[in-house]
C-alpha positions in Angstrom: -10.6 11.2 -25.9 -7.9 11.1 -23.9 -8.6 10.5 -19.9 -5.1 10.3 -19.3 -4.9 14.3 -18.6 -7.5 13.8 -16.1 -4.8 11.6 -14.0 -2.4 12.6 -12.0 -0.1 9.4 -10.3 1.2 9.6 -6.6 4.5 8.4 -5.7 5.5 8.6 -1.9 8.9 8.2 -1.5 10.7 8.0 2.0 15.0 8.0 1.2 14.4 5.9 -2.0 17.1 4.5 -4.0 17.6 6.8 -7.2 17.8 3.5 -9.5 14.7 2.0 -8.1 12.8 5.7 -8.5 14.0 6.1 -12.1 12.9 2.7 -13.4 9.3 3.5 -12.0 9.2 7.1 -13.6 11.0 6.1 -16.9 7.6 3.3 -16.7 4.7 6.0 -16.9 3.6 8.0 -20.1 4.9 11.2 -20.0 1.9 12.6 -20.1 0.8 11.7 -17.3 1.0 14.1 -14.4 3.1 12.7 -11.7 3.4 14.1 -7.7 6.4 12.5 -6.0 5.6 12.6 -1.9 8.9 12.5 0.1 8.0 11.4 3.3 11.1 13.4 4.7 12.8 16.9 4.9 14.5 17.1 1.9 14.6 15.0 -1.1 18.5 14.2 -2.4 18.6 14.1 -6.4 15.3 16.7 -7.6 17.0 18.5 -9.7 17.9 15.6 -11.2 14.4 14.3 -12.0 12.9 17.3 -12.4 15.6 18.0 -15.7 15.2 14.5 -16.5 10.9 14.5 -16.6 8.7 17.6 -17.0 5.6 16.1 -15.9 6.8 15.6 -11.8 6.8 17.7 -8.9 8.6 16.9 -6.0 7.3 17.9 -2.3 8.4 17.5 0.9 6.1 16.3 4.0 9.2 17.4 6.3 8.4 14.3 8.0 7.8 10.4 8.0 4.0 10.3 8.0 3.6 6.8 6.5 2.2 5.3 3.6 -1.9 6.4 4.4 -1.1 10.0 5.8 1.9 10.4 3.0 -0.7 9.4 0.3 -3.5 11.9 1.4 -1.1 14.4 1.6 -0.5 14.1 -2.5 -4.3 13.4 -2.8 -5.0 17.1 -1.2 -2.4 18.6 -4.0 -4.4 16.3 -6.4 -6.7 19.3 -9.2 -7.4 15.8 -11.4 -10.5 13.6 -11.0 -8.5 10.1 -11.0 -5.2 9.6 -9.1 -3.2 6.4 -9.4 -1.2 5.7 -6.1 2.0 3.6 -7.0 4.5 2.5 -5.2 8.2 3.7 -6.0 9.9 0.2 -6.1 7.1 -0.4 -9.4 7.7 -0.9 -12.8 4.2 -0.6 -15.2 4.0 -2.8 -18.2 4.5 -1.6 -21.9 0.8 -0.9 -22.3 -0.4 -0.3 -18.9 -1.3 3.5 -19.6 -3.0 2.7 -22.9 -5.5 0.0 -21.2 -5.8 2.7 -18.2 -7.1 5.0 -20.4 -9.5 2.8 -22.0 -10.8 1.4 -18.7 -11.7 5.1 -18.3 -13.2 5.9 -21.1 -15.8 2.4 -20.8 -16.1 2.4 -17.1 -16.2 4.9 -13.9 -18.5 3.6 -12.2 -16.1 2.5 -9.3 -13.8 3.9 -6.6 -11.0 1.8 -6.8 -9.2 -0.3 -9.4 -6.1 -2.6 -8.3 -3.7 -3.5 -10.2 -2.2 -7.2 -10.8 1.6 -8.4 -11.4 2.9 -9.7 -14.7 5.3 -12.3 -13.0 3.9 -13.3 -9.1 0.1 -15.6 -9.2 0.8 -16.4 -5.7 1.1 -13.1 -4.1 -2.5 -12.3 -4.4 -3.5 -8.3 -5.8 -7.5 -9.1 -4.7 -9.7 -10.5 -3.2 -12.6 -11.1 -0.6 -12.9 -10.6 3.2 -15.5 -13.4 3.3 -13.3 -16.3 2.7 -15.8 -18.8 1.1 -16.3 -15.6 -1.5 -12.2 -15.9 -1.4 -11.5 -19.4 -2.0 -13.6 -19.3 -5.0 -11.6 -16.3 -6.4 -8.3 -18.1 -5.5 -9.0 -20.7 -7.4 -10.6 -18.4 -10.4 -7.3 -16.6 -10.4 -5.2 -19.3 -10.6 -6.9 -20.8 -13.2 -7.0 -17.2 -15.2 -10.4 -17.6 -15.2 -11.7 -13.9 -14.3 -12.6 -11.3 -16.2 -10.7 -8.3 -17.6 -12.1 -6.1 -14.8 -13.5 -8.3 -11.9 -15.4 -6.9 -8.6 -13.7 -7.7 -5.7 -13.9 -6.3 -2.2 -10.2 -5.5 -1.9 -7.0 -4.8 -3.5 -3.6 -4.6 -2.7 -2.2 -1.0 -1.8 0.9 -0.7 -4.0 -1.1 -0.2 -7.3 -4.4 1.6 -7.0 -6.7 3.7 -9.7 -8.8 6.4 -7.2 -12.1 7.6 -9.0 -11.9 11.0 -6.0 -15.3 11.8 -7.2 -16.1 8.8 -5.0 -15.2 10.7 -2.4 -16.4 13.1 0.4 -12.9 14.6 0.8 -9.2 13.5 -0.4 -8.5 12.2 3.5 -9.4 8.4 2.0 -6.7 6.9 4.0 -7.1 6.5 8.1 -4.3 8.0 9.2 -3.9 5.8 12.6 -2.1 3.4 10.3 1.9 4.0 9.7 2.3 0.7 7.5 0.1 -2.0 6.5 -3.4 -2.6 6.3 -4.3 1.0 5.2 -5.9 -0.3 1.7 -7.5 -3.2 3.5 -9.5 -0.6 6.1 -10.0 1.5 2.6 -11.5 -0.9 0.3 -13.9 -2.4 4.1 -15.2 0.7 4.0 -15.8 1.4 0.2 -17.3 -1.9 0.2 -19.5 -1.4 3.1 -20.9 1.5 1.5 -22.5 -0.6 -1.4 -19.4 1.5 -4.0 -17.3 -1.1 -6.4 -13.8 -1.9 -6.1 -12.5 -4.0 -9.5 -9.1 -5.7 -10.0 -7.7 -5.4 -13.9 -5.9 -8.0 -15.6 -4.9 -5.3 -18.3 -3.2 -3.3 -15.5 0.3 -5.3 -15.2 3.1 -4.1 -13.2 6.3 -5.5 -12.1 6.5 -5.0 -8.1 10.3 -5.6 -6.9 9.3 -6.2 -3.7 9.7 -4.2 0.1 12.0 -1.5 -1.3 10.1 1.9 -0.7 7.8 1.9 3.0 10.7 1.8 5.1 13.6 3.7 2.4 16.9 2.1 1.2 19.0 4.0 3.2 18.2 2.4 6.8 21.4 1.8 8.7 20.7 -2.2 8.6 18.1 -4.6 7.7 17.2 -5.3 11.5 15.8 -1.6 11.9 13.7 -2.7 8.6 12.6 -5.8 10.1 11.6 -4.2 13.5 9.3 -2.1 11.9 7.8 -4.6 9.7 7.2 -6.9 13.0 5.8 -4.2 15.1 3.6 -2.0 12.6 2.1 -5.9 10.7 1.1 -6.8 14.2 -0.2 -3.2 15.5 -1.8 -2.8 12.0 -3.6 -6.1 12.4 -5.4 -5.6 15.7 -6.1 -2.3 15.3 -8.2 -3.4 11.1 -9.9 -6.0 13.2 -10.8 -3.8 16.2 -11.9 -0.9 13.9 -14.2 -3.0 11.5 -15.5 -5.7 13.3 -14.9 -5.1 17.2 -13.2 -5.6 20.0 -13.7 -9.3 20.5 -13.0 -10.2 17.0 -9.8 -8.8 17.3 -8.6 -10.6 20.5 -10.1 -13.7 18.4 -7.9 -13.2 15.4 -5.0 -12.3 17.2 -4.5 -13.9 20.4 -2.8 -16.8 19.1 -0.1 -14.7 17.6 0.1 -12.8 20.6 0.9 -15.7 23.1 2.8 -17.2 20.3 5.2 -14.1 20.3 5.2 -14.0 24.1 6.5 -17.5 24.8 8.8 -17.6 21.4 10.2 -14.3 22.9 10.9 -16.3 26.4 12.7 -19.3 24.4 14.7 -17.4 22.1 15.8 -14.8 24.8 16.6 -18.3 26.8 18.7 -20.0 24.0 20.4 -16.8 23.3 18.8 -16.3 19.3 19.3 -12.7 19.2 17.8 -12.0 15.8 14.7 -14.3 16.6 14.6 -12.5 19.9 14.4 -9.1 18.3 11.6 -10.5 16.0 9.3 -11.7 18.5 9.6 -8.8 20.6 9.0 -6.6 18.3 6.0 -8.9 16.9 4.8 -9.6 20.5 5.5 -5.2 21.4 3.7 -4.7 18.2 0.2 -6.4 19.1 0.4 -5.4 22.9 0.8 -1.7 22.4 -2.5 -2.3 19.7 -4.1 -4.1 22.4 -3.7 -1.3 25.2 -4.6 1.4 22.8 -1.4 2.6 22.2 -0.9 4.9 18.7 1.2 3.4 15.7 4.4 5.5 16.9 7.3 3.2 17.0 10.1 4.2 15.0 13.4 2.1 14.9 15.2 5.8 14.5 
C-alpha cells in the first residue's frame, strides 16, 4: 500500500531564491502532492516549476501572513489526510519518502512527527518542555541512543508530518504568531491534550539554515536581523503568557528585557550602531509583547 497518495507537502514560500526552492522540490518523490504557499502577491518563476514538476500548485496569499497563518492557509486547500509542512531552504534525504511511508503504514496513532538533520546533533529537532525530562533526552540524543520513532513533547517547525485527522479544523497554527514559536505553542497544546508527538530518526533532511521566513530578496541583512530580534522576543513572551501565565512570562523574560534596555543605553552611548539596532529591536520586541501589542512589525 502506498500512503504516500494520502500526503500532500506544504511549502510556504515568501520571495524565495529559485536555487534554494529547486533543490527542495527536486528532493520529494514525485508522487507526492506538493502545495507551494507564497506568502506574497505574485510568485516570480511558476511557470517555470509548474513545467518543470506536475505534482505542485502554486498560490498566492496576496500578502505576508507568516509562517503559522501562511501554513493554515495550505492546510485549508489540503483534500489529503497527512500533510508534511517543510520549509523551502530543505533538502530530504535519499530515502526519506520511502521511511515516511512506512511510518504510515505501522503507525498513526499520533499528530505530529518531526523530523531530524542528517549533519547538525547540536541544533536540537525535539525535545521536552520539562527540562529534567529534557536533559535526559539531550544526553539520549547525543549518544544516538533513542529509538527510531521516540515521543517527545515538541519538535522543531521546519519539518513536521500532520496526522489532520487529529484535528478539529485545519486552523492548527495560532495565528498571533508572525515568526517563531508557532510549533512550540502547537505541539503545548497537542501534548496537553494527552495526543503524541514523535521525532523520527529515519526522517533526515538537510536544513541550510534561515533562508525562507524572511525571503532572499530583503534589501540587506539588517532588515532580516530586525525582524529576527523583534518577532524572537515578541514570540517568546507572548508562548509564555499564553501557556503558563502572566507571571511566568515576566519571570522568563525580564532578564532579557532589562538586559536589552541598558545594552540599548551603552551601545547608543558608544556609538555601536549595528548592536544598537539589535537591542532595540530585541528590547522593542518584548515591550510591545509585554503591553499587549500584536506581532505587526514589519522592517518594510
Amino acid at each position: 500500500m502506498n500512503s504516500l497518495n494520502n500526503l500532500t507537502v506544504i511549502i510556504v514560500t515568501y520571495l524565495t531564491q529559485k536555487k534554494i526552492l529547486l533543490e527542495c522540490l527536486n528532493s520529494i518523490n514525485k508522487e507526492v502532492k506538493i502545495k507551494i504557499i507564497e506568502n506574497s502577491e505574485n510568485f516570480e518563476f511558476k511557470k517555470e516549476i509548474l513545467n518543470k514538476f506536475s505534482n505542485v500548485e502554486i498560490v498566492c496569499t496576496g500578502k505576508n501572513l507568516g509562517y503559522g497563518n501562511g501554513n493554515n492557509f495550505g492546510l485549508k486547500l489540503t483534500q489529503t489526510d497527512f500533510a508534511l509542512i517543510l520549509n523551502p531552504d530543505l533538502v530530504c534525504d535519499n530515502n526519506f519518502f520511502s521511511n515516511l511511508n512506512s511510518i504510515l503504514e505501522k503507525n498513526r496513532d499520533f499528530s505530529i512527527i518531526g523530523c531530524q538533520y542528517m549533519y547538525d546533533r547540536v541544533f536540537m529537532p525535539a525535545g521536552f518542555f520539562d527540562s529534567k525530562k529534557n536533559n535526559v533526552f539531550k544526553k539520549k540524543f547525543k549518544n544516538n541512543e533513542i529509538a527510531p520513532l521516540e515521543k517527545v513533547d515538541w519538535v522543531t517547525g521546519c519539518s513536521m508530518l500532520i496526522n489532520l485527522k487529529q484535528f478539529k479544523n485545519k486552523e492548527i497554527f495560532d495565528e498571533n504568531f508572525f515568526l517563531y514559536f508557532e510549533e512550540f505553542d502547537l505541539c503545548k497544546s497537542i501534548i496537553d491534550k494527552g495526543n503524541n508527538i514523535f521525532t523520527s530518526s529515519d526522517l533526515k533532511i538537510h536544513h541550510l539554515g534561515f533562508q525562507s521566513s524572511l525571503g532572499s530578496n530583503l534589501e540587506n541583512s539588517k532588515r532580516a536581523n530586525r525582524m529576527r530580534e523583534w518577532h524572537w522576543m515578541w514570540s517568546s513572551f507572548y508562548f509564555y503568557k499564553k501557556n503558563y501565565g502572566l507571571f511566568k512570562a515576566f519571570m522568563k523574560m525580564s532578564g532579557k528585557f532589562f538586559k536589552s534596555f541598558f545594552k540599548l543605553i551603552f551601545y547608543s552611548l558608544t556609538f555601536q550602531n549595528i548592536k544598537k539596532d539589535k537591542y532595540l529591536h530585541r528590547f522593542l520586541g518584548i515591550l510591545n509583547a509585554i503591553i499587549g501589542n500584536p506581532s505587526s512589525f514589519r522592517d518594510k
